[in-house]
C-alpha positions as CSV (number, residue, x, y, z in Angstrom):
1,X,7.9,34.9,19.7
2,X,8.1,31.3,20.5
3,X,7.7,30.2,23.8
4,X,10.7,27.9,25.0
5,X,8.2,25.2,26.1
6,X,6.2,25.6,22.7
7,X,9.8,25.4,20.6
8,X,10.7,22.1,22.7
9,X,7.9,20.4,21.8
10,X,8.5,21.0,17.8
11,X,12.1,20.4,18.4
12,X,11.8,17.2,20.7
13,X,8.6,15.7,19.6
14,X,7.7,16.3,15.9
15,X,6.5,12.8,14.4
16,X,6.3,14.1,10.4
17,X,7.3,17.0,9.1
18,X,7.0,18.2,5.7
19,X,7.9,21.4,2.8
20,X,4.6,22.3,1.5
21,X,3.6,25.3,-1.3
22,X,5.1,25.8,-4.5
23,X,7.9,23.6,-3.9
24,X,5.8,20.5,-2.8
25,X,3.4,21.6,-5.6
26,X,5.9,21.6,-8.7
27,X,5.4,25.5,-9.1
28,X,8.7,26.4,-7.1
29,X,10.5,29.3,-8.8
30,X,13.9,31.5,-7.6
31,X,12.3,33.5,-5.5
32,X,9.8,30.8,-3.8
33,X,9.7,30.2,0.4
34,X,10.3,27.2,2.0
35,X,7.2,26.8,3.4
36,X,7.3,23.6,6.3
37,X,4.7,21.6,8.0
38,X,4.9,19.4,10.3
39,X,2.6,17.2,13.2
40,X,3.9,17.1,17.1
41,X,2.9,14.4,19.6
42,X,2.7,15.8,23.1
43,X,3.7,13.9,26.0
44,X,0.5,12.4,27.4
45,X,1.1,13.6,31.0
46,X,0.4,17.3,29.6
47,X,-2.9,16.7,29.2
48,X,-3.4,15.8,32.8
49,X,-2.6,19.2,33.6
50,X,-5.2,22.2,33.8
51,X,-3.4,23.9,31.2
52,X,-3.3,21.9,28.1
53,X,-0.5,21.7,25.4
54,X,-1.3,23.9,22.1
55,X,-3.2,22.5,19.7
56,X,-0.9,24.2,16.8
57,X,3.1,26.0,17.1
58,X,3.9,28.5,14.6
59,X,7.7,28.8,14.5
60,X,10.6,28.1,15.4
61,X,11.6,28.6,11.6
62,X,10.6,31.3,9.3
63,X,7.2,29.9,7.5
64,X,7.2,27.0,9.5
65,X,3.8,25.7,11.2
66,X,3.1,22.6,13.0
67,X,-0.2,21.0,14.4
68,X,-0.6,18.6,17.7
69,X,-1.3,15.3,16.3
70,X,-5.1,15.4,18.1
71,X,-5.6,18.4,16.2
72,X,-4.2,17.6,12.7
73,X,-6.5,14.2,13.2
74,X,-9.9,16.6,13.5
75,X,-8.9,18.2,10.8
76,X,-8.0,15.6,8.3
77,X,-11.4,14.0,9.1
78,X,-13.3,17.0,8.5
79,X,-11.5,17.2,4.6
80,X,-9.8,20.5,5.3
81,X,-7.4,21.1,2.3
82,X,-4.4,22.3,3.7
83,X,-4.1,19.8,6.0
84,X,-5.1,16.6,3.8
85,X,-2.4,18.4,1.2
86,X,0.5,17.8,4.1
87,X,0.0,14.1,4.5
88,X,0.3,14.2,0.8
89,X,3.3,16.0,0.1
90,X,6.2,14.2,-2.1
91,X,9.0,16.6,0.6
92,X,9.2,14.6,4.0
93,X,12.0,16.2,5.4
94,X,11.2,14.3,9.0
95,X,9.4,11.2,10.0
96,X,9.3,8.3,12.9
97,X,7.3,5.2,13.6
98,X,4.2,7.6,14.5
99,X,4.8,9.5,11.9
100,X,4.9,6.5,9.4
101,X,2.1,4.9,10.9
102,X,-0.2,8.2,9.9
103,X,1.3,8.2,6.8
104,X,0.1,4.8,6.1
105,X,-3.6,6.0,7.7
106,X,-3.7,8.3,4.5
107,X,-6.6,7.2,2.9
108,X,-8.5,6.5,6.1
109,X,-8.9,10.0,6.1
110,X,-10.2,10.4,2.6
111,X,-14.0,10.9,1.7
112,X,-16.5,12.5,-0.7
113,X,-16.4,15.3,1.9
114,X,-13.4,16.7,-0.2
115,X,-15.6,17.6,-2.6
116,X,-17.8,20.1,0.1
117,X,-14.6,21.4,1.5
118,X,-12.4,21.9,-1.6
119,X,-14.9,23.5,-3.2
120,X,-16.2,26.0,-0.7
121,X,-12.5,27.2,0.1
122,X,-12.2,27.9,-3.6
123,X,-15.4,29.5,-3.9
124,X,-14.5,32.1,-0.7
125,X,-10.7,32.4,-2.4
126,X,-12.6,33.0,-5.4
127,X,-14.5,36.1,-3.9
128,X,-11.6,37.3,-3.0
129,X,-10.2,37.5,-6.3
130,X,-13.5,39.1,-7.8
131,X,-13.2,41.8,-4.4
132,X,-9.6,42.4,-6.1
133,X,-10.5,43.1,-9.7
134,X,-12.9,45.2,-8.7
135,X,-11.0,47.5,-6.5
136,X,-7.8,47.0,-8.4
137,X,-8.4,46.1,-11.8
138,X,-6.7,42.6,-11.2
139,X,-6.9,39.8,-8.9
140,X,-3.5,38.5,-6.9
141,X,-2.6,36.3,-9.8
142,X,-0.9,34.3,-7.5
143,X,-3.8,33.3,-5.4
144,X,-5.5,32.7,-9.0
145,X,-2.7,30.0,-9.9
146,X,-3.4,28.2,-6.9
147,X,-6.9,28.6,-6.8
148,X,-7.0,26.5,-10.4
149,X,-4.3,24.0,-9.1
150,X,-6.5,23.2,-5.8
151,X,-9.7,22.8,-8.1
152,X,-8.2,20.5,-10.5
153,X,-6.4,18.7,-7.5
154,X,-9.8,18.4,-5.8
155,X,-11.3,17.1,-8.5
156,X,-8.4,14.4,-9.3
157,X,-9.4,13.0,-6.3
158,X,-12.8,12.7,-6.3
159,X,-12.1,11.2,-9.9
160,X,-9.6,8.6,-8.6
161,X,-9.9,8.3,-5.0
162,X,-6.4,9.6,-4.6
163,X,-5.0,13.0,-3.6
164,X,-2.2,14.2,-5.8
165,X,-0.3,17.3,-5.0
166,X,2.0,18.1,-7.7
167,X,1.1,19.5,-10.9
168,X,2.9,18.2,-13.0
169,X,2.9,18.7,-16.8
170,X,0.1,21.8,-16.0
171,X,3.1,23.8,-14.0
172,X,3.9,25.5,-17.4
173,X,0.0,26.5,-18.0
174,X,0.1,27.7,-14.4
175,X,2.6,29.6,-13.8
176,X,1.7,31.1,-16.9
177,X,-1.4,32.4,-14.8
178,X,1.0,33.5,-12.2
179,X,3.0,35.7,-14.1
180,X,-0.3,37.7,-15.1
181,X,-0.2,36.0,-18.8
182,X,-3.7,34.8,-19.0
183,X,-6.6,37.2,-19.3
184,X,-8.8,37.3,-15.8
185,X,-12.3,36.4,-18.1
186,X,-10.1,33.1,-19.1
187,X,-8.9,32.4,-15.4
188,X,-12.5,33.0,-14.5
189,X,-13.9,30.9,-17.5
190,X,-11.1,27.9,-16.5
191,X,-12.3,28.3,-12.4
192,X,-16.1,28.0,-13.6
193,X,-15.6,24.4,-15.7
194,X,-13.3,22.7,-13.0
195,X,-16.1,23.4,-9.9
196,X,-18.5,21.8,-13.0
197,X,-16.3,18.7,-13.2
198,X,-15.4,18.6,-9.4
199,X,-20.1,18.6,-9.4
200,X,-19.6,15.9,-11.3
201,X,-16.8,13.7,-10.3
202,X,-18.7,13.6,-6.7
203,X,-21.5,12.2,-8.3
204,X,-19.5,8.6,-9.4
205,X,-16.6,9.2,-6.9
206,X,-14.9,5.9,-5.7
207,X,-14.5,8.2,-2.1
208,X,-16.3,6.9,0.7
209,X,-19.1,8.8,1.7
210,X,-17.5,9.3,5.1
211,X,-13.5,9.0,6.5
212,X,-12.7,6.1,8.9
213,X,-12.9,7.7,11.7
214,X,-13.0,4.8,14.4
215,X,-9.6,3.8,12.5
216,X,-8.2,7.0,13.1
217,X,-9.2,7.1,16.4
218,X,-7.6,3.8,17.3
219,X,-4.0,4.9,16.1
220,X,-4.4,8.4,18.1
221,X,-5.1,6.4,21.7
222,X,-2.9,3.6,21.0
223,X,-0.1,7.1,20.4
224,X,-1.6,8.5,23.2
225,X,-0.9,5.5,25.7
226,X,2.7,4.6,23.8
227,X,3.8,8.6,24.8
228,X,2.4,7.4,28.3
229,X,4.9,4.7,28.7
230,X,7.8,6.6,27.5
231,X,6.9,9.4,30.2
232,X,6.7,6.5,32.9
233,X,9.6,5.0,31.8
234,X,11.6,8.2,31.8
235,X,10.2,8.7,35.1
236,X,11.5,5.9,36.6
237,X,14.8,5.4,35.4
């Protein structure tokens, strides 16, 4: 269960918030979740405290998880797919000037590190298929789907130096793969060439070797100190 404090602080001070999986990705079918992210500044005065805010809420809503704006930051600059994904996704369902301003900050966080990270989390979810077929005689074709969606994503990036999220005229061939319609061998064969042309997009990617992280690091103080104010402000009045 949520904590009342932790639920106040997604209610009261969520800067972005977003619908992610298979509805931000184009692969939404009847029976797909709502899956929501979102990013929560915490008053500045909590950190002044022994006990620090959370770093991430899960809750209140069903499928809903949210990251402290500190937090989502680290993770954006170390490439980590689900989180680049959010900033990404075409479903804002809730935004303010913070909010905007990270927005805007997108491709500060972008780098030929996508390629490392992308990869290596389709290479473990890859094991995990193989563990599957093994024991079960078929993977979760479901994970597979995704699997080849985040590869090709991944390497659309490092091919154009822009992350885009929905599928677009591949949902068909996808969910296709979903549904248990394509032969594992072929899912495996398809997973093999789009790690190849992710090796190879790195090679000539427009990417910056490395995210701009003194940028980054300029709009999270200058968030911090603004969240000051407003707690002195409230304070005095």
């Amino acid at each position: 269960m949520i904590s009342p404090g932790d639920e106040a602080l997604v209610r009261d001070h969520t800067v972005y918030s977003c619908v992610m999986g298979s509805r931000a990705f184009g692969l939404a079918t009847d029976g797909s979740d709502t899956d929501r992210r979102g990013v929560f500044l915490a008053p500045t005065p909590l950190f002044w405290r022994f006990d620090k805010p959370p770093t991430h809420i899960e809750g209140p809503a069903d499928e809903q998880f949210s990251w402290e704006l500190e937090r989502f930051c680290e993770l954006a600059l170390r490439a980590n797919p689900n989180v680049l994904e959010c900033l990404h996704s075409p479903l804002v369902e809730r935004i303010d000037a913070t909010g905007r301003e990270l927005l805007a900050l997108r491709g500060a966080f972008l780098s030929r590190q996508a390629h490392q990270t992308f990869v290596r989390y389709a290479l473990g979810q890859r094991r995990k298929l193989e563990a599957d077929v093994r024991q079960y005689g078929a993977p979760r074709w479901k994970h597979a789907m995704h699997l080849l969606r985040l590869l090709a994503s991944s390497r659309d990036l490092l091919r154009t130096g822009e992350l885009t999220i929905d599928v677009g005229a591949a949902r068909e061939e996808l969910l296709a793969v979903k549904r248990g319609e394509v032969t594992w061998p072929e899912v495996e064969r398809r997973m093999t060439g789009l790690a190849e042309e992710n090796d190879e997009a790195a090679a000539v990617s427009p990417l910056p070797a490395q995210p701009d992280r003194a940028r980054i690091e300029d709009f999270l103080i200058r968030a911090r100190r603004a969240s000051a104010l407003v707690s002195e402000a409230g304070s005095a009045g």
